[in-house]
C-alpha positions as CSV (number, residue, x, y, z in Angstrom):
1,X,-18.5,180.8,9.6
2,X,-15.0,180.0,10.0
3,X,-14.8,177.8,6.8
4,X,-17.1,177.9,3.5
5,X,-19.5,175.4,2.6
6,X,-18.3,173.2,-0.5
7,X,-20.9,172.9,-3.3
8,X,-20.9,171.7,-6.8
9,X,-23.2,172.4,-9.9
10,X,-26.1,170.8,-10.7
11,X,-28.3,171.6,-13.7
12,X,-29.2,175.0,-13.1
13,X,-28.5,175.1,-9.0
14,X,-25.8,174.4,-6.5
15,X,-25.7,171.0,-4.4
16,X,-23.9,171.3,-0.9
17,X,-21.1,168.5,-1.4
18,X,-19.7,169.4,2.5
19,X,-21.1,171.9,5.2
20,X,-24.8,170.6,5.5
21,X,-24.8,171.2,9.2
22,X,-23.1,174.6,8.7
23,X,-25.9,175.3,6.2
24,X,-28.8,174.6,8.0
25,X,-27.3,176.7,10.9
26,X,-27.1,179.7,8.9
27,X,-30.8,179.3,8.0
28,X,-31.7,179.3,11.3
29,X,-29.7,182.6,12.5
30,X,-31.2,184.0,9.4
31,X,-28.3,184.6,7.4
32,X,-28.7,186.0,3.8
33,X,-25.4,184.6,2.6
34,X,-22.7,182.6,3.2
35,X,-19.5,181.9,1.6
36,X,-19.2,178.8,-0.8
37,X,-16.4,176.9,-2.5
38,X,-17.2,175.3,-5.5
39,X,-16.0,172.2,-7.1
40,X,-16.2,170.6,-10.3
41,X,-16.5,166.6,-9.1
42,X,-18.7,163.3,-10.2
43,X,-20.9,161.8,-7.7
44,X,-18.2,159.5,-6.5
45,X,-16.1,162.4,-5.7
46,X,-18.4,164.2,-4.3
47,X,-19.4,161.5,-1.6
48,X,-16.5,161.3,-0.7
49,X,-15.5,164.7,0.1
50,X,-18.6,164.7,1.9
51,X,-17.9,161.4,4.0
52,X,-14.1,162.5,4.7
53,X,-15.4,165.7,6.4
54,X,-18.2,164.0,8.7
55,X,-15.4,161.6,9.5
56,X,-12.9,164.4,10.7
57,X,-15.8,166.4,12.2
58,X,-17.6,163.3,14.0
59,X,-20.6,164.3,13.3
60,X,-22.2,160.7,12.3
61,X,-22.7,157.9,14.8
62,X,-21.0,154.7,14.8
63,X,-24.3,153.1,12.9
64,X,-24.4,156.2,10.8
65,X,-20.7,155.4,9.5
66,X,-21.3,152.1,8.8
67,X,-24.6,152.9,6.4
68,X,-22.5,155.1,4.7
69,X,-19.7,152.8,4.2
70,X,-22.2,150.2,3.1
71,X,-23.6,152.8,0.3
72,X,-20.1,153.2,-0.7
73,X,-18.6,149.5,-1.1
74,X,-21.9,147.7,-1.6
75,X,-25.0,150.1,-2.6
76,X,-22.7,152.2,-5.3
77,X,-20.0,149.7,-5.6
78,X,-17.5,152.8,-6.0
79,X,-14.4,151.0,-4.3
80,X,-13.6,148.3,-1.9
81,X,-12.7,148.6,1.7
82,X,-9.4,149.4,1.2
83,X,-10.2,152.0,-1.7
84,X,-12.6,153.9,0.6
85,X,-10.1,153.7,3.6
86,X,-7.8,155.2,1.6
87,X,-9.8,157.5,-0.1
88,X,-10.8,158.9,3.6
89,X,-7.7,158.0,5.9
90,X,-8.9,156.0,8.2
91,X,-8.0,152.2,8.9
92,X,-9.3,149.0,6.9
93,X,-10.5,147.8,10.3
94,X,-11.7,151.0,11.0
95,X,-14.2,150.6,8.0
96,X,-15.2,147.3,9.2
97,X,-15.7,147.2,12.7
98,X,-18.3,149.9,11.4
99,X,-19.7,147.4,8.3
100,X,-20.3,144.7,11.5
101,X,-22.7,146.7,13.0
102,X,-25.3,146.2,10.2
103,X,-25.7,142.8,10.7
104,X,-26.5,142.9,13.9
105,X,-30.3,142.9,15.4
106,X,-31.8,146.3,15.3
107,X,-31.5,146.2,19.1
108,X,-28.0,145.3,19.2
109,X,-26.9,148.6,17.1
110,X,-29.1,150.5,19.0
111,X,-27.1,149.5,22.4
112,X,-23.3,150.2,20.2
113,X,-24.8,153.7,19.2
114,X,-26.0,154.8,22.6
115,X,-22.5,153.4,23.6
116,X,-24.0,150.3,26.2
117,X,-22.2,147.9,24.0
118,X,-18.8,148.6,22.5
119,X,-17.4,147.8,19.0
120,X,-15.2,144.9,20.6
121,X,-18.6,143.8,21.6
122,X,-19.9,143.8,18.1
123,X,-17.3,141.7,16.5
124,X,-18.3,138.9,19.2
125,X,-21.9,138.8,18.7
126,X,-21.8,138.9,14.7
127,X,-20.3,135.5,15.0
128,X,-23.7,134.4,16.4
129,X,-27.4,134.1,14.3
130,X,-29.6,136.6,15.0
131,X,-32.0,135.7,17.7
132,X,-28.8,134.6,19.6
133,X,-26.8,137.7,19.3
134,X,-29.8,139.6,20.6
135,X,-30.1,137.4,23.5
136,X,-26.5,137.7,24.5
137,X,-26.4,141.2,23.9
138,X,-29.5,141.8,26.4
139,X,-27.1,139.5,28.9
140,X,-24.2,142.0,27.8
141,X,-25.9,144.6,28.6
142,X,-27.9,144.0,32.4
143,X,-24.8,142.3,33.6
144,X,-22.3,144.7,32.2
145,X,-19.6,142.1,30.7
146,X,-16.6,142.5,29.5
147,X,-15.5,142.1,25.7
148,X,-13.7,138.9,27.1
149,X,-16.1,137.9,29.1
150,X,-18.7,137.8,26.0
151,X,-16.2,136.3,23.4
152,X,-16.0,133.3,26.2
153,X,-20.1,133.4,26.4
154,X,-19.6,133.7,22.4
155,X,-17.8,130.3,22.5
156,X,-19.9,128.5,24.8
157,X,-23.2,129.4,22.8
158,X,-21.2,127.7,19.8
159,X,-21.1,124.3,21.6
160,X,-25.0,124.5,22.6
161,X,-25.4,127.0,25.7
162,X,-28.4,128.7,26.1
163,X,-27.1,132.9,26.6
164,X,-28.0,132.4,30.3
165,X,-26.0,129.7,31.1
166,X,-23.0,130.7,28.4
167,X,-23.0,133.9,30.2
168,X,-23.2,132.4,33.9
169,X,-20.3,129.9,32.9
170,X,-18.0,132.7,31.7
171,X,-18.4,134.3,34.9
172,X,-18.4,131.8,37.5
173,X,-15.3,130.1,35.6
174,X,-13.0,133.0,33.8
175,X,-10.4,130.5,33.4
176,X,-12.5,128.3,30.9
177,X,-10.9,128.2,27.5
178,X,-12.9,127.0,24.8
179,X,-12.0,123.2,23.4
180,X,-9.9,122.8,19.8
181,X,-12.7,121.3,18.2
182,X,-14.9,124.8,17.8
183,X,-16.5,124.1,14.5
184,X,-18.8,121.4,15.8
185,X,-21.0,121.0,19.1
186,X,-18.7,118.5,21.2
187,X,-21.0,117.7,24.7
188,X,-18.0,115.9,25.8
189,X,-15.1,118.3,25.7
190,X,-17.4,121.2,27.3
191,X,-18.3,118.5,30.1
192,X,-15.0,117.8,30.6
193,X,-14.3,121.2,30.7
194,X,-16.7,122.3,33.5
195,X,-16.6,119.5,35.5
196,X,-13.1,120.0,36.0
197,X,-13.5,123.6,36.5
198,X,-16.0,123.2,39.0
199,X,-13.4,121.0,40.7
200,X,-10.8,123.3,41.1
201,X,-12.9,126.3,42.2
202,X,-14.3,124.0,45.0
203,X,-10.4,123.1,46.5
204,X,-9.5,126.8,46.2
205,X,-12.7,127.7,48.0
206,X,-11.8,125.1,50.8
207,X,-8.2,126.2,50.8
208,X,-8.8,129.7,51.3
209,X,-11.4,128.7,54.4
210,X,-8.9,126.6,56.1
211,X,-6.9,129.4,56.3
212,X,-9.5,131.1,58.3
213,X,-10.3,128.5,60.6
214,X,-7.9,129.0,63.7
215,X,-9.1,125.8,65.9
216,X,-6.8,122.7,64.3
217,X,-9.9,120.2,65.0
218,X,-12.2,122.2,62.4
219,X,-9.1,122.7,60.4
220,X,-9.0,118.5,60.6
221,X,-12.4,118.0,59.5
222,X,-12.3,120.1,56.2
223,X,-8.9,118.5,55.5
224,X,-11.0,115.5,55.4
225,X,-13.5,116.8,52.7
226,X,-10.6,117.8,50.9
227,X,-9.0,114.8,50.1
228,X,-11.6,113.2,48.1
229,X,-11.9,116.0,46.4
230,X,-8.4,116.8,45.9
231,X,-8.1,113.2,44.2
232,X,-11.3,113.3,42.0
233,X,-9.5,116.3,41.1
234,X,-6.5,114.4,39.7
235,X,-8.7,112.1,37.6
236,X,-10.5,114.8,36.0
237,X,-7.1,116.2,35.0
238,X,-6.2,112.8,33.5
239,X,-8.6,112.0,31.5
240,X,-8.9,115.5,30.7
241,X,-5.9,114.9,29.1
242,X,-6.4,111.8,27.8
243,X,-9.3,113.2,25.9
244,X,-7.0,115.7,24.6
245,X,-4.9,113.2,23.1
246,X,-7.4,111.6,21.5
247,X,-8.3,114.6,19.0
């Protein structure tokens, strides 16, 4: 064992504060004894001795961590966040990105621990209610997004998508930014928004076949298409604008 176990006294026996995994490995090679260092420390103390170990060691999961900062800040009420991320030296944010994970649908922490859904990840679906964080997630997951791509589906669920359709916008248009007003459900703006995305995907599609097409008559023809399009295009843009303006 290169380093001893730490304990501390209580009543009439010893309590491991640090080294439970060491412990229960020297059980099972059958050891007799082992080395121990003992310390004279409250509960609070104790915790977290034994927290700033695991930490260093990475021996909890990502859920794990976040449970025990939980116990810490909330359950116990020993310290803030910024008490215990001192206390442990790690980051404030490290503490919460950790805290976010609890509110999420059991499923949901289940994907971050087995490492299908990242941490970014988390942060964007804890801005959603349950039932639609687990739906999302599930869409994370199958179609392998991005963190980007699910803050965008994020956004969209926020003015009234469905996950399916939040998710198949943000993909077919990665341009899309989300409209100022995000408190509030405005049918409008997101209209607005995909119509004239839809408009500007469809030139650059017809752009990039007209460069393919070598014979100038079939060239002709497409121009044709184009033009219509190309100046339904400019009135989208204006009163895109115009309803800009008017927020």
């Amino acid at each position: 064992m290169l380093q001893p176990i730490v304990v501390r006294r209580v009543g009439g026996h010893s309590e491991i504060v640090a080294g439970h995994r060491r412990y229960m490995a020297a059980l099972e090679l059958g050891w007799k004894e082992i080395e121990v260092f003992e310390v004279d420390v409250d509960d609070k103390k104790a915790f977290e001795i034994g927290l700033t170990e695991n930490i260093q060691r990475k021996s909890m999961d990502i859920i794990e961590e976040g449970k025990a900062f939980s116990y810490y800040t909330s359950t116990k009420g020993y310290g803030a966040v910024s008490d215990l991320a001192r206390k442990i030296g790690v980051s404030e944010k490290y503490i919460r990105d950790r805290l976010i994970t609890l509110n999420l649908p059991s499923t949901t922490s289940e994907a971050i621990r087995t490492g299908n859904l990242s941490l970014t990840h988390a942060r964007e679906l804890a801005q959603l209610p349950t039932e639609q964080a687990s739906a999302l997630a599930d869409e994370a997951i199958e179609k392998g997004l991005t963190a980007e791509t699910t803050r965008k589906a994020v956004q969209l669920i926020q003015h009234g998508y469905e996950a399916g359709q939040a998710v198949r916008h943000a993909l077919e248009f990665p341009d899309w930014k989300v409209p100022k007003d995000t408190k509030h459900y405005n049918v409008e703006a997101v209209a607005r928004e995909s119509v004239f995305l839809s408009l500007e995907k469809a030139l650059k599609t017809i752009d990039i076949e007209i460069q393919r097409l070598p014979q100038a008559e079939q060239k002709a023809w497409i121009q044709g298409v184009r033009a219509p399009l190309h100046e339904l295009t400019n009135v989208a843009i204006r009163l895109r604008k115009q309803g800009d303006r008017k927020k």
